[in-house]
SERO-4910 file (N, C-alpha, C, O; in steps of 0.05 Angstrom, whole numbers):
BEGIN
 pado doro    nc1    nc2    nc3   cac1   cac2   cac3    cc1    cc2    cc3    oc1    oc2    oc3
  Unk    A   -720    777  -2207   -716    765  -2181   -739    746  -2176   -761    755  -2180
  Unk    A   -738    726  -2170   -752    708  -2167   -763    704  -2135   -749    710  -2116
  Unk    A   -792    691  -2133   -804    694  -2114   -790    686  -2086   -795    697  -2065
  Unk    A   -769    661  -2091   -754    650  -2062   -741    676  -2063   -750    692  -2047
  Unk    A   -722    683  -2080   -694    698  -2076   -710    731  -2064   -694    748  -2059
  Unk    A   -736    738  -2060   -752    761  -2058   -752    759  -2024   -740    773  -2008
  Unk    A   -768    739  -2021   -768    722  -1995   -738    724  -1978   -734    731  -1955
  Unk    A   -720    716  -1994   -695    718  -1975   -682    744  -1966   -668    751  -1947
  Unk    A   -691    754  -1985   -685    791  -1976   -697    804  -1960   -691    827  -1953
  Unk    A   -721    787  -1949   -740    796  -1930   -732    789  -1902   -731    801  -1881
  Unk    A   -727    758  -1912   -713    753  -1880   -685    764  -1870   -681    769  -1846
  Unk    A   -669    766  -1886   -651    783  -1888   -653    804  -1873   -640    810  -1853
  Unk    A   -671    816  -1881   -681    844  -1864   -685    843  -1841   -678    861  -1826
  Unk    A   -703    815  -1831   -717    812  -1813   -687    798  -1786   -684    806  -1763
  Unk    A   -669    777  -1799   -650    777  -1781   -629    800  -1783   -615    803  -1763
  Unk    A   -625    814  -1801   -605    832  -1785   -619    849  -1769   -605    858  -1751
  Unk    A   -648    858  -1769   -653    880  -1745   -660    859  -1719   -666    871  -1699
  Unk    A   -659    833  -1717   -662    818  -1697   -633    824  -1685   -629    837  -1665
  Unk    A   -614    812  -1701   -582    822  -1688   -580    849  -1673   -569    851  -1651
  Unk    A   -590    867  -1685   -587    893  -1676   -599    894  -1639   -593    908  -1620
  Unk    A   -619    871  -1643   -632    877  -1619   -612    854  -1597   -620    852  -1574
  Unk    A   -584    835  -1607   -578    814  -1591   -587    786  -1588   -576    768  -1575
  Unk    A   -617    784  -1607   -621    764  -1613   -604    732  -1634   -601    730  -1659
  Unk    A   -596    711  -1613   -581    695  -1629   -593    681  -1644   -610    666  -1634
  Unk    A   -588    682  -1672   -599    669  -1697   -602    633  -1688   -578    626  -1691
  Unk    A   -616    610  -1681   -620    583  -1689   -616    580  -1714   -595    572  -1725
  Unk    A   -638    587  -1724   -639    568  -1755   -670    591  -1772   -681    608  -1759
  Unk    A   -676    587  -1796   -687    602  -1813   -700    577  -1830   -689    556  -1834
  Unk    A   -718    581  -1836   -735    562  -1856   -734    535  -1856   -727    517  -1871
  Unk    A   -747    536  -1823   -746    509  -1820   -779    497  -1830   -800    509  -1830
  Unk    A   -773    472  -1839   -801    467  -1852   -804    430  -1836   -788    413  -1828
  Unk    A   -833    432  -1838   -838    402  -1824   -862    388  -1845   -887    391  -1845
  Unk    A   -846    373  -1862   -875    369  -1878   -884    387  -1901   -870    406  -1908
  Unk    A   -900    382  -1911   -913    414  -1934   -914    432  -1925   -901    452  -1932
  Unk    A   -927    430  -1910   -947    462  -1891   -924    481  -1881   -915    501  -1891
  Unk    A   -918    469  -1860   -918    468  -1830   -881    492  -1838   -866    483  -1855
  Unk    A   -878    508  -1829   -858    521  -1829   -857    550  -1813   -876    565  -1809
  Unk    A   -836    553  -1806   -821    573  -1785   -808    584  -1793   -790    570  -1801
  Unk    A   -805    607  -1798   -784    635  -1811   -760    632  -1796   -740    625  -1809
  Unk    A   -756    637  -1774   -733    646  -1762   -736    636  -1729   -750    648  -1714
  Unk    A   -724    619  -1723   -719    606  -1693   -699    629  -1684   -682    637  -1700
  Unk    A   -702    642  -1651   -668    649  -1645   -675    651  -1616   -698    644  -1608
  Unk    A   -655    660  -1599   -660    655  -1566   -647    673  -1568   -632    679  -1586
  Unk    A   -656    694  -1530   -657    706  -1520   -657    708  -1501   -678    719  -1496
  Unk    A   -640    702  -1471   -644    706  -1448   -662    688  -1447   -685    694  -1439
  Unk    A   -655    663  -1455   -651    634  -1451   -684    625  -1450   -695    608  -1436
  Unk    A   -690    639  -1465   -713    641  -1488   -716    643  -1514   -712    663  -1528
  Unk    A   -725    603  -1528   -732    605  -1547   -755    618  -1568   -775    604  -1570
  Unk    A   -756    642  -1584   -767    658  -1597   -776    646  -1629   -758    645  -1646
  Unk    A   -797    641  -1634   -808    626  -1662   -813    658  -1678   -818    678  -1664
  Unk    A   -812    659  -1696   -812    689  -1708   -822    685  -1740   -806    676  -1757
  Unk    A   -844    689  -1747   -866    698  -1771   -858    719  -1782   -869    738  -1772
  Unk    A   -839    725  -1807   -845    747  -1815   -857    747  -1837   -858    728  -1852
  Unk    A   -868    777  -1841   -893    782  -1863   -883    810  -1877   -874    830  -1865
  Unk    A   -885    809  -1897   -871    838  -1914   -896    853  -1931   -917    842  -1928
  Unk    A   -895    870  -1942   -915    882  -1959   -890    905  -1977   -868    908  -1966
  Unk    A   -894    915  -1997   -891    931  -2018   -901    955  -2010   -886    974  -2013
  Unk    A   -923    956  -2000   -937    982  -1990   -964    972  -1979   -979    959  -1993
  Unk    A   -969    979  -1955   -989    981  -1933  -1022    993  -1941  -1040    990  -1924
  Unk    A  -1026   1004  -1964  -1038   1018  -1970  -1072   1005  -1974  -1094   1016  -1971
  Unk    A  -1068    983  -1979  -1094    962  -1983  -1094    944  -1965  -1116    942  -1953
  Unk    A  -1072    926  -1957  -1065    909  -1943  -1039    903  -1931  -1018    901  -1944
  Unk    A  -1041    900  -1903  -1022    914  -1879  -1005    884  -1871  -1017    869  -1856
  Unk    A   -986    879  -1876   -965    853  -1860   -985    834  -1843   -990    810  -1843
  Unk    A   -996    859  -1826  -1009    840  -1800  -1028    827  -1795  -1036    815  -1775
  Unk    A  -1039    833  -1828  -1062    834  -1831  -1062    789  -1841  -1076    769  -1836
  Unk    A  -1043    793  -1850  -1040    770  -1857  -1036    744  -1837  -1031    722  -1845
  Unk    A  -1037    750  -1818  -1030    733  -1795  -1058    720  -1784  -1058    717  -1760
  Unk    A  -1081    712  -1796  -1105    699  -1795  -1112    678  -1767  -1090    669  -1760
  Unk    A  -1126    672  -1756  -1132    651  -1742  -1121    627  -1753  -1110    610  -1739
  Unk    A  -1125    625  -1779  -1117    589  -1788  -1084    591  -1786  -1071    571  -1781
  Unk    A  -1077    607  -1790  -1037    606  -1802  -1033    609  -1766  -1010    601  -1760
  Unk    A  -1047    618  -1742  -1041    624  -1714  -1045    591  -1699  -1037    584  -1676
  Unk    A  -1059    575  -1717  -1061    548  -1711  -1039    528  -1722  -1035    508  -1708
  Unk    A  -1028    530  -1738  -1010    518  -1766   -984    526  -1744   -966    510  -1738
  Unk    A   -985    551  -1733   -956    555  -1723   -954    543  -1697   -934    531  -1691
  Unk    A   -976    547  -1680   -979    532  -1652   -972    502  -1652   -957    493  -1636
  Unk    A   -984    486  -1673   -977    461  -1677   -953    452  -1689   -946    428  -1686
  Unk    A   -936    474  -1708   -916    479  -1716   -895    480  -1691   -875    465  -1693
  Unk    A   -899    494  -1673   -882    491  -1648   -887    475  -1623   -872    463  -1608
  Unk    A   -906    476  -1622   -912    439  -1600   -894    422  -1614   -880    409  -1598
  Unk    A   -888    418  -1640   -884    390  -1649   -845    401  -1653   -827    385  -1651
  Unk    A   -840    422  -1658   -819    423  -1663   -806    431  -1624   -784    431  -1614
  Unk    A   -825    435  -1618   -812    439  -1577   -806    405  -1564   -787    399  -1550
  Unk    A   -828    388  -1574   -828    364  -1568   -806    353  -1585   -792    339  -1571
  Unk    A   -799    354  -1607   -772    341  -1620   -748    347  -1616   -729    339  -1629
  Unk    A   -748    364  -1597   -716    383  -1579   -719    392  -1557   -705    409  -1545
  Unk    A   -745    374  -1547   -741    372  -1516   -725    410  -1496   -708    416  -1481
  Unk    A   -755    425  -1516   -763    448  -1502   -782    455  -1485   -804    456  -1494
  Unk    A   -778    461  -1461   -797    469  -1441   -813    492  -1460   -802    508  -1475
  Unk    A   -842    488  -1455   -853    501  -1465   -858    537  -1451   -868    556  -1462
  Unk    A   -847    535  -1425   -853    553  -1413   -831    566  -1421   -825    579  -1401
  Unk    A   -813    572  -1439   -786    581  -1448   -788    589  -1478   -769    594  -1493
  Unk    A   -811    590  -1484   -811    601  -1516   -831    622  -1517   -842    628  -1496
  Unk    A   -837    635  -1543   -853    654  -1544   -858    653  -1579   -843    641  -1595
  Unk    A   -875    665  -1585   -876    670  -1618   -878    701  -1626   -898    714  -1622
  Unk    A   -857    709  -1637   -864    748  -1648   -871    740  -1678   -874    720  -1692
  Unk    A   -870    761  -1679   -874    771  -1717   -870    796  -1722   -877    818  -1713
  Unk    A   -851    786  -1745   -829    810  -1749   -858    827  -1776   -867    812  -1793
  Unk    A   -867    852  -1774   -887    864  -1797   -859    877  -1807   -843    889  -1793
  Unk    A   -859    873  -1836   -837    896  -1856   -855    908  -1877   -871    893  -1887
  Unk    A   -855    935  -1887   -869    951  -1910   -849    973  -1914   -840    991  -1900
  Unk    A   -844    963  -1944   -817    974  -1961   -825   1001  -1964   -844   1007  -1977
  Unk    A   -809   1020  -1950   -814   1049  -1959   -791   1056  -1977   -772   1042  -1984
  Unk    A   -797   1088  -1986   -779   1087  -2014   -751   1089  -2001   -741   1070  -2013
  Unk    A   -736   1096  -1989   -708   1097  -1978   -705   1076  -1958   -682   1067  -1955
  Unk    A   -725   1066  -1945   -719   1046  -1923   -744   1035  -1929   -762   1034  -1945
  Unk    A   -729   1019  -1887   -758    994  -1885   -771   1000  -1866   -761   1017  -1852
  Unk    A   -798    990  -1859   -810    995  -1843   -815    971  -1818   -836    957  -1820
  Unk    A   -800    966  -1799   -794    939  -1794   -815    955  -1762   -812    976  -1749
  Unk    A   -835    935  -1760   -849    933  -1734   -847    898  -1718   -853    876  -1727
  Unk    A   -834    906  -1691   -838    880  -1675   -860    873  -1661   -868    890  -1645
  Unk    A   -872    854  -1661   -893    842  -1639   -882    819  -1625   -870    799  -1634
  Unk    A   -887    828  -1598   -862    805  -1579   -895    788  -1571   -918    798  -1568
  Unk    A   -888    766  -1570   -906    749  -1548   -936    750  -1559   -956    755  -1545
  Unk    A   -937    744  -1588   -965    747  -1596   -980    715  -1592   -970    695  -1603
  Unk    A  -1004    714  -1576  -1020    700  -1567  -1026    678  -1600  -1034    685  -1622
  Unk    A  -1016    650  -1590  -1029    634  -1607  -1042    614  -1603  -1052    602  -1622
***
């Protein structure tokens, strides 16, 4: 399995437990440029939601959330100014979560963070 097709099984994961919660899917891997990219857009009670997800194999050394650094919390802020300003989104109508997943042996381990500060 190859590294994209690994990746898509992740988001996979990450939008069907978004469904579960009523969240409507936008769009998935949206990219602006090299960098600059967004996992999963979807709205919610007419709130647009930017959504980071991060997966791990096992938690044991290093944790999903761990991965979410100051520099990638800058990359995404500017990531959504520029993608709110090109679709003429009130800014006061969005939010950014991050979906944490760590593969256990029968299941997943899917943790939400709503409204994490960027």
């Amino acid at each position: 399995m190859s590294t994209k097709q690994k990746w898509d099984y992740w988001e996979v994961v990450a939008i069907k437990y978004l469904q579960t919660k009523w969240y409507l899917i936008e769009t998935t891997n949206l990219k602006f440029g090299r960098f600059w990219e967004i996992d999963i857009v979807a709205k919610k009670d007419w709130i647009t939601i930017f959504f980071e997800v991060k997966y791990r194999f096992w938690d044991k050394f290093w944790t999903p959330e761990e991965a979410i650094t100051k520099s990638k919390l800058r990359k995404f802020r500017r990531t959504i100014d520029y993608y709110c300003a090109k679709n003429n989104i009130d800014f006061w109508l969005i939010r950014f979560d991050v979906i944490a997943i760590i593969r256990k042996e029968t299941s997943n381990q899917v943790t939400h963070y709503r409204n994490v500060e960027i």
